[in-house]
C-alpha positions in Angstrom: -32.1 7.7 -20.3 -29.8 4.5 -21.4 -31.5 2.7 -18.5 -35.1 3.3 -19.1 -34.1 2.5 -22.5 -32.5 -1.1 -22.1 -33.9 -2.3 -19.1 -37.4 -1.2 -19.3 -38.3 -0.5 -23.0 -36.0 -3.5 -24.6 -36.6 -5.8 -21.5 -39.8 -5.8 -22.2 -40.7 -9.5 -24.0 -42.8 -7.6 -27.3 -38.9 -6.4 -28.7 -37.0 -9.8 -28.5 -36.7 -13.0 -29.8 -36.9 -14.9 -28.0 -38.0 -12.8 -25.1 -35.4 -14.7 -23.0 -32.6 -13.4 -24.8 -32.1 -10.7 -22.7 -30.8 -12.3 -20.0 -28.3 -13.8 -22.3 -27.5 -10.2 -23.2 -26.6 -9.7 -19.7 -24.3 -12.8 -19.3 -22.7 -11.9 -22.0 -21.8 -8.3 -20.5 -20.6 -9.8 -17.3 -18.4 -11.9 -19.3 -16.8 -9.7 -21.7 -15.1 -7.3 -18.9 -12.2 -10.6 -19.1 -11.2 -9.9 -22.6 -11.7 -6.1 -22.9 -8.8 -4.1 -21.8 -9.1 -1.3 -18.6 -8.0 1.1 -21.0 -11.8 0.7 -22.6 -13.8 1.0 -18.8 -14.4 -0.9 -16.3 -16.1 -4.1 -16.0 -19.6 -4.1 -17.3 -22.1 -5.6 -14.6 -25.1 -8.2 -15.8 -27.2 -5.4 -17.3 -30.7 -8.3 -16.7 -29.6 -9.4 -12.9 -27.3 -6.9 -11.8 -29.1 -3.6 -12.5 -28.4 -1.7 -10.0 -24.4 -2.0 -10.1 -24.9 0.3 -13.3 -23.7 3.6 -13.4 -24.0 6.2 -16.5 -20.5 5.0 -17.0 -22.0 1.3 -17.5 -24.8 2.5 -19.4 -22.3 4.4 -21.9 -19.9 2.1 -22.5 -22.5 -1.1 -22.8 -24.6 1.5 -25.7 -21.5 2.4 -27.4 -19.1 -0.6 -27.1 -21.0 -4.2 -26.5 -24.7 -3.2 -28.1 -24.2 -2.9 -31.5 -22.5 -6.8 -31.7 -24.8 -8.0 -28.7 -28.4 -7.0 -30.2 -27.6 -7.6 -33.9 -30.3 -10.4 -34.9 -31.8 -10.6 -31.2 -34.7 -8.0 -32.1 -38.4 -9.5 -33.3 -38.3 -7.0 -36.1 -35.7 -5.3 -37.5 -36.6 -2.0 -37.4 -35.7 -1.7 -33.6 -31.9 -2.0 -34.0 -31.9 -0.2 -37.0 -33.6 2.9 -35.1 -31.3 2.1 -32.0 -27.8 2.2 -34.1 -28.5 6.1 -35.7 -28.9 6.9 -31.7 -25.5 5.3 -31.4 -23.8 7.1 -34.5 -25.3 10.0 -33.3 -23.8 9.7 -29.7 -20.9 9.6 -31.5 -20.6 12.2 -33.9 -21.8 14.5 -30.0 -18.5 12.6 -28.5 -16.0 14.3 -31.0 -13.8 16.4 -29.4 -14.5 19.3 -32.4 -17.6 20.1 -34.3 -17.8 22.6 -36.6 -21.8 24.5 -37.5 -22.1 22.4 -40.6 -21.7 19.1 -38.4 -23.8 20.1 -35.8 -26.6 21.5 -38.4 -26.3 17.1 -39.4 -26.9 16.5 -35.7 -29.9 18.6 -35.0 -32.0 16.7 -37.5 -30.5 13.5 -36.8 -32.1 13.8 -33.2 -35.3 15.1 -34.4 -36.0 12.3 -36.5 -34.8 10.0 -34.5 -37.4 11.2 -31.6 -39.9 11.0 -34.2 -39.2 7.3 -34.7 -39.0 6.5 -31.7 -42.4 7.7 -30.8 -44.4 5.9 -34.0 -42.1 2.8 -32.7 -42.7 2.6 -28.8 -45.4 5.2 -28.1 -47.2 4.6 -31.0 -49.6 7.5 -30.0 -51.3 5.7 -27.4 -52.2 7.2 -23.9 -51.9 3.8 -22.8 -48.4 4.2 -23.8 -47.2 7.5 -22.9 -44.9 6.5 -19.9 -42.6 5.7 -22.8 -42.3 9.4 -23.1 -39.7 10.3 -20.7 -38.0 13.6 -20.1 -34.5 12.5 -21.1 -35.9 11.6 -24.8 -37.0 14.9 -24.7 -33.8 16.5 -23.9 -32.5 14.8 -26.8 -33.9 17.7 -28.7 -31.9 20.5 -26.8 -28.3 18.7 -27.2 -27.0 20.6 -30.5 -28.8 23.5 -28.4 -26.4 23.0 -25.5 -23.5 22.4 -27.9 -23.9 25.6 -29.4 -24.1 27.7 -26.0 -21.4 25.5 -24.3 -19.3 23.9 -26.6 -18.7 19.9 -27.3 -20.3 17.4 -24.9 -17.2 16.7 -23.5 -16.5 20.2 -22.1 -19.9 19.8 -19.9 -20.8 16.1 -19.0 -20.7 14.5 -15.7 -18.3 11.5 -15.9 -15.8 13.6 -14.2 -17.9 14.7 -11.2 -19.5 11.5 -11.1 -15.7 9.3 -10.7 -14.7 11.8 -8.3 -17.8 11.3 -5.8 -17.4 7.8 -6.7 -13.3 8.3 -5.2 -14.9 9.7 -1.8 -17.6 7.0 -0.6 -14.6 4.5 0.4 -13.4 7.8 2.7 -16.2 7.8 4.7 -15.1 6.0 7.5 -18.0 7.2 10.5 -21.7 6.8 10.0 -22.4 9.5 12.7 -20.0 12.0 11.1 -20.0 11.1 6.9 -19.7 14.5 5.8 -16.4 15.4 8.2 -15.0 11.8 6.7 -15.7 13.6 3.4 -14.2 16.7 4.1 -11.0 15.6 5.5 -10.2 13.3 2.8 -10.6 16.0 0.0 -8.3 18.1 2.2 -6.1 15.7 2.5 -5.7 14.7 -1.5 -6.3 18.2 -2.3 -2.8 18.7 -0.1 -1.0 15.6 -1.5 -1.7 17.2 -5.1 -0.4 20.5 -4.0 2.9 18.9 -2.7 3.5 17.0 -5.7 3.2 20.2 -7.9 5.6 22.6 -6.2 8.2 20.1 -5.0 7.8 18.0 -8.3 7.3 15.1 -6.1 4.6 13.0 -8.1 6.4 9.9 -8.8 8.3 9.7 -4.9 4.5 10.0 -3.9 2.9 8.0 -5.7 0.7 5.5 -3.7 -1.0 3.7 -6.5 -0.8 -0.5 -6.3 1.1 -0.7 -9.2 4.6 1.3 -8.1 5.3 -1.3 -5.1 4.9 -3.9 -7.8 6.9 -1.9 -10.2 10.0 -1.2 -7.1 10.0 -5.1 -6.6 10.0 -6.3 -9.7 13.5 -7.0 -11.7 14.2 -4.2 -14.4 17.3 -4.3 -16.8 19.8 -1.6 -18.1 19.3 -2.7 -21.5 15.3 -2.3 -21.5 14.8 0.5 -19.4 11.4 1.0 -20.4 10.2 -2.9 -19.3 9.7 -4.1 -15.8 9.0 -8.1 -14.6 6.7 -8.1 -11.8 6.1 -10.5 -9.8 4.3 -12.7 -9.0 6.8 -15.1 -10.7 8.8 -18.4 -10.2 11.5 -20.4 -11.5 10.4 -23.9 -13.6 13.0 -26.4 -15.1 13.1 -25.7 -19.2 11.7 -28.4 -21.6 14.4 -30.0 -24.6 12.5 -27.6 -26.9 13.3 -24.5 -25.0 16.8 -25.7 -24.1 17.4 -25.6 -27.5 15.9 -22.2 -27.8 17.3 -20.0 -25.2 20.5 -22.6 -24.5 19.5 -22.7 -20.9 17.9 -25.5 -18.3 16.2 -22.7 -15.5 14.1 -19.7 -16.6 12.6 -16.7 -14.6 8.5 -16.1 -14.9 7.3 -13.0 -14.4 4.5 -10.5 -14.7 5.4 -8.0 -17.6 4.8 -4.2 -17.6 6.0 -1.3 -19.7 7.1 1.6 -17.6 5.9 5.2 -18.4 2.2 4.4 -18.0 2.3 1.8 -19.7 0.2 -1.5 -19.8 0.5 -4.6 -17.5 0.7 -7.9 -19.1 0.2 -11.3 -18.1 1.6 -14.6 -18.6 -0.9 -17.2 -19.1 1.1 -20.0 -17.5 1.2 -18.1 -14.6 -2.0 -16.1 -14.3 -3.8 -19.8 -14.4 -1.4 -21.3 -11.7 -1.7 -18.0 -9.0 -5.5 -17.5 -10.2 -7.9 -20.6 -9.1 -11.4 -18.4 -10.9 -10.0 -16.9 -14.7 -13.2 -15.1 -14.4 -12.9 -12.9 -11.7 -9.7 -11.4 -13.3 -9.5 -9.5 -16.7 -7.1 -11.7 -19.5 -4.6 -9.6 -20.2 -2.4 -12.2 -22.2 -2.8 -11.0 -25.6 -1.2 -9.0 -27.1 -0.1 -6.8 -30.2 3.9 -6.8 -31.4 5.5 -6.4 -34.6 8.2 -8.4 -36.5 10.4 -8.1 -39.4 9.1 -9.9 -42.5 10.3 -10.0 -45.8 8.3 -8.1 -48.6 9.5 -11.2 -50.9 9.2 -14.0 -49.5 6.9 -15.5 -51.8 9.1 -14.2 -54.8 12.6 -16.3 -54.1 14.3 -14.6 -57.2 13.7 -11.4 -55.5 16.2 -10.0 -52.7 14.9 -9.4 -49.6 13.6 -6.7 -48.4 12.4 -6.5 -44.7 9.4 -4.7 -43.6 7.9 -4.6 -39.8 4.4 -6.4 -39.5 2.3 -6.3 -36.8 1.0 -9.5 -35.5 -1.4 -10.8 -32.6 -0.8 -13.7 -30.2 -1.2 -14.9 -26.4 2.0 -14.5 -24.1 2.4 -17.8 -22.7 5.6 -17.0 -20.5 8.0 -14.4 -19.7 11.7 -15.7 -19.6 14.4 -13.9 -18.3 17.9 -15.0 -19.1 20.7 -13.9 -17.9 23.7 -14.2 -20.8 27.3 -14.5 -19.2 30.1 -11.8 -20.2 31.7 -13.0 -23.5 28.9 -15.3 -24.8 29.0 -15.9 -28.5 26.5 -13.5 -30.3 
């Protein structure tokens, strides 16, 4: 429904202004994916050139994420992103993980009116126009009815189903035999998974990219939880960082937080092993906290430290090694 929506209703040259904007729309998408973290989705394709890279996955994340900052001012008339943010907060308020009678008794109406609109505003009662009546607006209609009989969206939708088919098309190996490709690969993850549960074997068989890059990389005793990957290499320190970390040589490195945890970039060294910045997502900024004092515009007050967080952009990792006995 997301699709008809944007690329065939919104594409069309009566909704924006100018009517070349949508294309713009699309560059934009294809350039965000380098500034939003994985943890958001994947990459969004060029929703104008590249439509048929988009999955309901796109779609989603594009409606719910990008759309409400990339169409604000871009409509001729105002009424068409007003009528297209209630069907985002409605999406929403569906995507919670709980909803009790009372909220889905808001939700019901919400869509009904919303159809409504959305038929004086594209089909405008026209049989010239009644292709803009698809079946999916319809459906809209039956959501809270599905909520009720099933539970939340979330129990129900097809993200799941459609990642794991997405898992099996690299497996298929033999264009005369693609389903026994298929079949033996689910076997053979399905028997991995098994393993892992009854010998409690899941991190010794873990074959994702990231634990070889985690087993090379240099880890201390002190920071268990932080690993520097590689790639990395060593660089001759400036005066100003000599006088810093009272060293001449420093260590580069790739950093990541064990457990799950994120992988972050140095962007001295992402631009020197990455010719093309925008093939690769930018993930040297970063969130950390210091200790600042509550006072510190009061000097006749003591002080009283307080953690603050604070964003920035890593520009390197440096790893130094202090001998046994160094003054603290």
């Amino acid at each position: 429904m997301l699709q008809y929506f944007l690329t065939t209703v919104y594409s069309s040259p009566v909704y924006f202004r100018p009517p070349s904007v949508f294309d713009a729309i699309g560059d934009a998408c294809a350039k965000s994916g380098s500034t939003i973290p994985s943890t958001f989705g994947a990459r969004i394709p060029d929703i104008a050139k590249d439509r048929y890279q988009c999955t309901a996955k796109f779609w989603f994340l594009f409606t719910t994420l990008l759309a409400p900052v990339l169409l604000h001012n871009r409509f001729s008339r105002r009424c068409y992103y007003n009528h297209f943010i209630q069907f985002i907060l409605l999406i929403d308020k569906c995507l919670r993980f709980e909803l009790t009678p009372d909220e889905i008794s808001v939700i019901e109406p919400g869509f009904a009116a919303w159809v409504e609109k959305y038929e004086k505003l594209y089909y405008q009662y026209k049989e010239s126009r009644l292709s803009a009546c698809t079946l999916p607006i319809h459906a809209l209609l039956h959501i809270t009815e599905n909520i009720r009989k099933i539970g939340p969206m979330w129990c129900f939708w097809a993200f799941v189903m459609e990642r794991f088919c997405g898992s099996l098309v690299p497996a298929v190996k033999s264009r005369k035999y693609p389903f026994t490709s298929l079949a033996h690969r689910i076997q053979d993850v399905t028997q991995l998974r098994q393993i892992k549960s009854l010998y409690s074997l899941t991190a010794e068989l873990d074959l994702s990219p990231g634990k070889d890059m985690e087993e090379t990389g240099l880890a201390f005793d002190d920071y268990p939880d932080i690993c520097m990957m590689y790639p990395h290499h060593t660089m001759a320190v400036d005066t100003l960082l000599q006088n810093k970390i009272t060293s001449y040589l420093a260590t580069n490195y790739d950093l990541k937080r064990l457990g799950g945890g994120d992988l972050i970039h140095a962007r001295d060294l992402v631009s020197t092993y990455h010719t093309s910045l925008d093939a690769v997502r930018d993930a040297t900024f970063i969130k950390f906290t210091l200790e600042v004092d509550k006072n510190q515009n009061h000097h006749n007050l003591p002080v009283v430290l307080q953690p603050k967080p604070f964003f920035g952009q890593v520009r390197k990792f440096i790893a130094l090694t202090v001998p046994p006995g160094f003054p603290a």
